[in-house]
Every structure is written in structure tokens, then in C-alpha cells.
RODREN-852522 format. One record per atom (N, C-alpha, C, O): chain; residue number from 1; atom name; residue in three letters; z, x, y. Coordinates in steps of 0.1 Angstrom, whole numbers. Atoms other than C-alpha are relative to their C-alpha. Layout:
BEGIN
R   chaine   num   atome   residu      c3      c1      c2
R        A   NUM      CA      ALA       Z       X       Y
...
// end
This chain:
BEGIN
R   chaine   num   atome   residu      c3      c1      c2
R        A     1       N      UNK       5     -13      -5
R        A     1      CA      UNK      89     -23    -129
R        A     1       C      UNK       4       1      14
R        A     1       O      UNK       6      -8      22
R        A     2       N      UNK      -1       1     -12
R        A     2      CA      UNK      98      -7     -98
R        A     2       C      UNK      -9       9       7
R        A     2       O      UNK     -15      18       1
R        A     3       N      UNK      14      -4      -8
R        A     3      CA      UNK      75       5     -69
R        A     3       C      UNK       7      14       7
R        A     3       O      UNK      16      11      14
R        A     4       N      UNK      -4     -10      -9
R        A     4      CA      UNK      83      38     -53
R        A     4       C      UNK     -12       2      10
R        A     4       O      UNK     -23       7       7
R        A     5       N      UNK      10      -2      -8
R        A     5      CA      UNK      66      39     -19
R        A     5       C      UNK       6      20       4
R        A     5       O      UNK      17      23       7
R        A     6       N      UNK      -1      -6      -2
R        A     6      CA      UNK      65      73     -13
R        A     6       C      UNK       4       5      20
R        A     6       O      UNK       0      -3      28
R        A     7       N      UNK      -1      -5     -14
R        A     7      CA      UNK      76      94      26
R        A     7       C      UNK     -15      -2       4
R        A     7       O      UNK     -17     -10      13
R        A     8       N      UNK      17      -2      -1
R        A     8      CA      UNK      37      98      27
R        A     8       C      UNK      -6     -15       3
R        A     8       O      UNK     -13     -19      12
R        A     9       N      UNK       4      15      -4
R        A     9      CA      UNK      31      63      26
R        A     9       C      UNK       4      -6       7
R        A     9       O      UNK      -6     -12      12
R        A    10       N      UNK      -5       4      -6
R        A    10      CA      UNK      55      50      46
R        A    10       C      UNK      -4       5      13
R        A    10       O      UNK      -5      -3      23
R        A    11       N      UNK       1       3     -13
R        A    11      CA      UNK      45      68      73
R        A    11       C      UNK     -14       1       6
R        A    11       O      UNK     -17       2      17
R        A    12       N      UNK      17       8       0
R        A    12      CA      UNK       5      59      66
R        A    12       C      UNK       1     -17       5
R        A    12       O      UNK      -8     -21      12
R        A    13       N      UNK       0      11       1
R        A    13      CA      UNK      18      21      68
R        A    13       C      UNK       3       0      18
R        A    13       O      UNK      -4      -6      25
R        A    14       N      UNK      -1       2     -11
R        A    14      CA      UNK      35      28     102
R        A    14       C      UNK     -10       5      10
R        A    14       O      UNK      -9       1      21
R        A    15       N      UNK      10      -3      -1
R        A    15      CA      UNK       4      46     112
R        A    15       C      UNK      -8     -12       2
R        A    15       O      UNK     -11     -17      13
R        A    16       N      UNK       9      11       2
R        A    16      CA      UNK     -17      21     103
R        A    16       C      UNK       8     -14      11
R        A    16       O      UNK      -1     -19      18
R        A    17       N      UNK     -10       9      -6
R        A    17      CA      UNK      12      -5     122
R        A    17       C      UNK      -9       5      10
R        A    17       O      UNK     -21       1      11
R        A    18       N      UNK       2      -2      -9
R        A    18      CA      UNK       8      14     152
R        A    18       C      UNK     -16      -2       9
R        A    18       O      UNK     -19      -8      19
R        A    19       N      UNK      11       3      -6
R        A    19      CA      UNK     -26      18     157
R        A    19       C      UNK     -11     -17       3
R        A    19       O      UNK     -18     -20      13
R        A    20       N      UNK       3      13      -6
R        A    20      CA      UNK     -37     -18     152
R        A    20       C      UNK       5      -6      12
R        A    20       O      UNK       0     -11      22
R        A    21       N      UNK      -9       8     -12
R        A    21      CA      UNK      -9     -32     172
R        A    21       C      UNK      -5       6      17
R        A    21       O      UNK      -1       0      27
R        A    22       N      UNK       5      -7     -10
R        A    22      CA      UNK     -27     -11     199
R        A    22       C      UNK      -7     -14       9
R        A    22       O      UNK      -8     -16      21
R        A    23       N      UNK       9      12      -2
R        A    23      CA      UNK     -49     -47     198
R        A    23       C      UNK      11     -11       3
R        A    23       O      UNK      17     -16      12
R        A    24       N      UNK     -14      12      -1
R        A    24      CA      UNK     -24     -72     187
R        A    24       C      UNK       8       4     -17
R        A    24       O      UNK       4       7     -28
R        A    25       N      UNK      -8      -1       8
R        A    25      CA      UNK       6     -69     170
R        A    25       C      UNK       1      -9     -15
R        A    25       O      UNK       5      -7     -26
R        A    26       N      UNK      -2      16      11
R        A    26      CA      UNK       3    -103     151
R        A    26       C      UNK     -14       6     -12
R        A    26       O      UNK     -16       2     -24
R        A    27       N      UNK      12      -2      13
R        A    27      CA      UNK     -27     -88     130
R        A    27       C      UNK       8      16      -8
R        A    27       O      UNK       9      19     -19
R        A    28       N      UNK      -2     -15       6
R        A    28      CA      UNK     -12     -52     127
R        A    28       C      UNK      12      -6     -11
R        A    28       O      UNK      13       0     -22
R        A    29       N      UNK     -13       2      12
R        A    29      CA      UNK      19     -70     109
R        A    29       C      UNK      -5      -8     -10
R        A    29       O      UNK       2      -8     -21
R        A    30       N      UNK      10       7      11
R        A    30      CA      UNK      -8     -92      88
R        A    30       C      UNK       0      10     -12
R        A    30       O      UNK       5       9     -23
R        A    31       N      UNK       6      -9       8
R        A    31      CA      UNK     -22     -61      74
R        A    31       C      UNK       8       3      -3
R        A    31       O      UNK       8       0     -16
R        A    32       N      UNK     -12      -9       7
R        A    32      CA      UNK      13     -43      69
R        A    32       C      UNK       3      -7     -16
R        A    32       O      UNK       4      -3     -27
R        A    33       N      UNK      -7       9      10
R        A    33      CA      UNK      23     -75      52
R        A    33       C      UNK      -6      -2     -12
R        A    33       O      UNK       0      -2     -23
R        A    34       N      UNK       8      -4      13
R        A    34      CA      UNK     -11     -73      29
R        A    34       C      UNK       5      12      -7
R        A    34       O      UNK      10      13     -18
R        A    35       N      UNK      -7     -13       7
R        A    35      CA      UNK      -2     -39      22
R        A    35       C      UNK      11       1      -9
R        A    35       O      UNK       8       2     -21
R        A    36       N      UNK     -13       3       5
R        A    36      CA      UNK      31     -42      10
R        A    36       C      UNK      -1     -13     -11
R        A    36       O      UNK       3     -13     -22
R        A    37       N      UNK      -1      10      13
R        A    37      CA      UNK      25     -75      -9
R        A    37       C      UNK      -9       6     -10
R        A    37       O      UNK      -8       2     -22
R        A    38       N      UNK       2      -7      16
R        A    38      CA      UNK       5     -53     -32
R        A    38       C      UNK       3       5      -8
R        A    38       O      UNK      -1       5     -19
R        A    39       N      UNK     -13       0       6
R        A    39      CA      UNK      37     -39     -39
R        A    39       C      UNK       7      -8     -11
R        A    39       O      UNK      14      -2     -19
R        A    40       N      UNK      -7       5       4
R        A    40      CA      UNK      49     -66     -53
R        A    40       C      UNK      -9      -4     -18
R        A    40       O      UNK      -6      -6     -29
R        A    41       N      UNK      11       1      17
R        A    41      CA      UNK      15     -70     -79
R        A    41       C      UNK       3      12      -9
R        A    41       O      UNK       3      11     -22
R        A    42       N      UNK      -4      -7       7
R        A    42      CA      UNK      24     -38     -88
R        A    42       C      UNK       9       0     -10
R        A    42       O      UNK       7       4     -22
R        A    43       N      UNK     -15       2       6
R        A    43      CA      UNK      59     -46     -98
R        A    43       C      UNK      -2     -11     -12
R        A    43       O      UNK       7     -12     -20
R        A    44       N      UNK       3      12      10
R        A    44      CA      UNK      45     -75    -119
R        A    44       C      UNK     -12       3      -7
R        A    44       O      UNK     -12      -2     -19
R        A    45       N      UNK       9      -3      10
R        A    45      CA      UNK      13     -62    -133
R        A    45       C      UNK      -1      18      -4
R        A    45       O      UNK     -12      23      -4
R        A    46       N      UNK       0     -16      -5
R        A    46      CA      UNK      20     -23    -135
R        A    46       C      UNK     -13      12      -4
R        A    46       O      UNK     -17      23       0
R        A    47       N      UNK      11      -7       3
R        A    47      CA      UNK      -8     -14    -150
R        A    47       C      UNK     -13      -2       6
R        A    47       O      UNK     -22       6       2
R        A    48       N      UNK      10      -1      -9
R        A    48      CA      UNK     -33     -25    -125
R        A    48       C      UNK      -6       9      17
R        A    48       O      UNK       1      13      26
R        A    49       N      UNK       4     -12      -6
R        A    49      CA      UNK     -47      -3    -103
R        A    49       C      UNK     -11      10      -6
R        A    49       O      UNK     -21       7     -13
R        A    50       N      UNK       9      -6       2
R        A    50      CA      UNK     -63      25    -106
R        A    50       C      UNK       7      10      -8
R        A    50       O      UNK      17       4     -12
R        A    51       N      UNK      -8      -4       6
R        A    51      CA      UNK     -47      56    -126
R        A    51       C      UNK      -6      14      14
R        A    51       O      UNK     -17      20      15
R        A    52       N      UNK      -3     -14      -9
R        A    52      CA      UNK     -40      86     -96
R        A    52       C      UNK     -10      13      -4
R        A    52       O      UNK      -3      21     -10
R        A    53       N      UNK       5     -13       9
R        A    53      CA      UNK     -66     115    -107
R        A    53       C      UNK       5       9       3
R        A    53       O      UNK       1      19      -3
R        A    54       N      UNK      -4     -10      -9
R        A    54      CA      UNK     -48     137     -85
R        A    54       C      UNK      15       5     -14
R        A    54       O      UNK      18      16     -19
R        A    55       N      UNK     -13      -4      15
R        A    55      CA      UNK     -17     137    -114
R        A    55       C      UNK      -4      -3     -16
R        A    55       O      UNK       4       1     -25
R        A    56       N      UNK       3       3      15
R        A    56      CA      UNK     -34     124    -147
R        A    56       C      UNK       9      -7     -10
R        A    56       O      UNK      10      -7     -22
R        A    57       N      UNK     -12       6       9
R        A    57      CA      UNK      -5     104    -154
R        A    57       C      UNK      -2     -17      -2
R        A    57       O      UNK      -2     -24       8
R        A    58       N      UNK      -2      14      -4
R        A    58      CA      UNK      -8      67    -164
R        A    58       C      UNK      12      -9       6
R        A    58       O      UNK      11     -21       8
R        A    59       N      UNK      -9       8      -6
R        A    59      CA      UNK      23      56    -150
R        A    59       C      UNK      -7       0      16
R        A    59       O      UNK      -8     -10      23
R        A    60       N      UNK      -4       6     -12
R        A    60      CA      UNK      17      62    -119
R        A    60       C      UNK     -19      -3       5
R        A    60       O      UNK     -30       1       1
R        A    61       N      UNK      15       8      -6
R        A    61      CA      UNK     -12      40     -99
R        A    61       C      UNK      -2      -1       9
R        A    61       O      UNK       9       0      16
R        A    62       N      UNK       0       2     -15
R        A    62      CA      UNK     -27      34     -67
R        A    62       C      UNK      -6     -15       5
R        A    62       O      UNK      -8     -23      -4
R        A    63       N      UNK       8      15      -1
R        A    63      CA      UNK     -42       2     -54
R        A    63       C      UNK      -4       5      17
R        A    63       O      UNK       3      10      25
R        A    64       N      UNK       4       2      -6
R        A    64      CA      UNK     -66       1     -30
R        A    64       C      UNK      -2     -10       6
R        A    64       O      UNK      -7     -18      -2
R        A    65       N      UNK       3       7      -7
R        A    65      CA      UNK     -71     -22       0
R        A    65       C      UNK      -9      -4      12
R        A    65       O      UNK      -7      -5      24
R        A    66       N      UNK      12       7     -13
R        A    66      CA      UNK    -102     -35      20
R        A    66       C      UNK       4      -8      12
R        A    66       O      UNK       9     -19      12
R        A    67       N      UNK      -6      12     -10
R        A    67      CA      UNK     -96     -45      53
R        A    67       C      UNK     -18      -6       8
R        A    67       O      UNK     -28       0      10
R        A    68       N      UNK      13       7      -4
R        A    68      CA      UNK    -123     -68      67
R        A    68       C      UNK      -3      -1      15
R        A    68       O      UNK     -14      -6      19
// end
């Protein structure tokens, strides 16, 4: 399976980058790196997740992340 991160995401992740690193950089690239390795569950379990209600399609999925 392959992951398409969308423009939209990409620039929620550097978003998200930026504003932590406001603190420390070493955690903001933690999270990035959480982020993105959920990518990779995707690519290996594709059907986990959640199913998008916004398109009604099962291919495509979202995964959400809790940050603590």
C-alpha cells in the first residue's frame, strides 16, 4: 500500500514542527517523527484507521494522534 500525504498535511506537520520547536526542537521532531511513523502502519495495515466521513470512501483513512 502506498500513503499519500496530502499538500494539506504537509503543511499541518510543518505547522505543528514549528510551533513546538518554539519550546524545543528535540520534542517537535519526536512528534513529527510520531506522526509520520503512522504512515508507515498505514502502509502495512491499510485498513486501520478510521474511514474519512468527509468522502465515504473506504480506501481512503485517517489516523488519529494523541499527543500527551
Amino acid at each position: 500500500m502506498r500513503v499519500h500525504w496530502t499538500d494539506n498535511a504537509i503543511e499541518h506537520l510543518v505547522d505543528i514542527y514549528e510551533y513546538i520547536a518554539h519550546d524545543s526542537s528535540v520534542y517537535a521532531k519526536r512528534m513529527i517523527d510520531r506522526l509520520t511513523k503512522r504512515s508507515e502502519q498505514i502502509a502495512d495495515f491499510p485498513m486501520s484507521g478510521r474511514m474519512v466521513p468527509e468522502y465515504e470512501v473506504d480506501e481512503i483513512r485517517e489516523m488519529i494522534e494523541k499527543s500527551y
